[in-house]
C-alpha positions in Angstrom: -26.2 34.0 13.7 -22.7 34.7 15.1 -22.3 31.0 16.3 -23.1 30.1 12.9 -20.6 32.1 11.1 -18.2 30.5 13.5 -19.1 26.9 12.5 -19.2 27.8 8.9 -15.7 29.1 8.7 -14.5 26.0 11.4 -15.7 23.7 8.8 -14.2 25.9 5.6 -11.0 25.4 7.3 -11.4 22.2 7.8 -11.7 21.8 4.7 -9.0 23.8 3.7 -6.9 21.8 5.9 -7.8 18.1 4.5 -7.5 19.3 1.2 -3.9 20.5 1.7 -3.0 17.2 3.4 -4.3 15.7 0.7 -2.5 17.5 -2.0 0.6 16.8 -0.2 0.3 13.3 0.2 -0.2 12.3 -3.5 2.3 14.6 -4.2 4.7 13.2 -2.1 3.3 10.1 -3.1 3.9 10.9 -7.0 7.0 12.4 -6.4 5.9 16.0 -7.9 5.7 19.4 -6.7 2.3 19.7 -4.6 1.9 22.9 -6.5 1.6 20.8 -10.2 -1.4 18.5 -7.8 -4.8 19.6 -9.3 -7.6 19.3 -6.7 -10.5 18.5 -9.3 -8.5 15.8 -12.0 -9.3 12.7 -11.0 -6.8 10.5 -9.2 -6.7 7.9 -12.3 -5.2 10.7 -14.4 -3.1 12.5 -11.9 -1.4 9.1 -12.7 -2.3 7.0 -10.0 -3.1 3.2 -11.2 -5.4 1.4 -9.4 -2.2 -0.5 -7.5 -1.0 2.4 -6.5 -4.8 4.3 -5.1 -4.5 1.1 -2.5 -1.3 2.6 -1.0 -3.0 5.8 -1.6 -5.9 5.1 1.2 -3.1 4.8 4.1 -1.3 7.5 2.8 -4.3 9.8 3.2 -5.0 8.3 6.7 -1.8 9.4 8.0 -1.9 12.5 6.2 -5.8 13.3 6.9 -6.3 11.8 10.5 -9.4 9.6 9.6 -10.1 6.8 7.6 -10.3 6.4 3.6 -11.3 3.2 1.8 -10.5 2.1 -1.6 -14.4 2.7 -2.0 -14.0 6.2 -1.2 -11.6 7.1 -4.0 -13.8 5.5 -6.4 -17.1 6.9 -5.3 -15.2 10.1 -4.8 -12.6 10.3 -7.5 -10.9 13.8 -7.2 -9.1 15.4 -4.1 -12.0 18.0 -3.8 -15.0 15.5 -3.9 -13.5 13.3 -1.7 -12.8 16.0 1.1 -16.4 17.7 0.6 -17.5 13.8 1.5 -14.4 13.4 4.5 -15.6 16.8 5.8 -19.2 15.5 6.4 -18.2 12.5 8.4 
């Protein structure tokens, strides 16, 4: 039961972590305080065309450490459900 706890909270942080990086990235990406990012509008109204959700895919590679396609941000279209689906990689 302990071990499990431990996992559990490993992948909560994990989480925590990619959704930070994430959050950074498009803001630093949009040019706006990472504070005004919300975590659950979708990237399309965070005011990210589809031109610019292209760049978007190597920014959160750098930022996140692992790979994000285009299909990704469609198929996951807000910074949380794309990190729930990152995390489970």
């Amino acid at each position: 039961m302990r071990q499990r706890s431990s996992v559990e909270g490993r992948s909560t942080g994990h989480r925590s972590d990619l959704t930070s990086a994430a959050v950074t990235a498009i803001a630093e990406l949009l040019g706006v305080p990472a504070d005004t990012v919300s975590v659950s509008t979708p990237f399309s109204d965070l005011g990210l065309p589809s031109v610019q959700l292209a760049r978007l895919t190597a920014v959160l590679e750098d930022a996140l450490g692992v790979p994000v396609s285009l299909t990704d941000l469609f198929d996951h279209p807000d910074i949380d459900r794309l990190v729930e689906h990152l995390a489970t990689r």
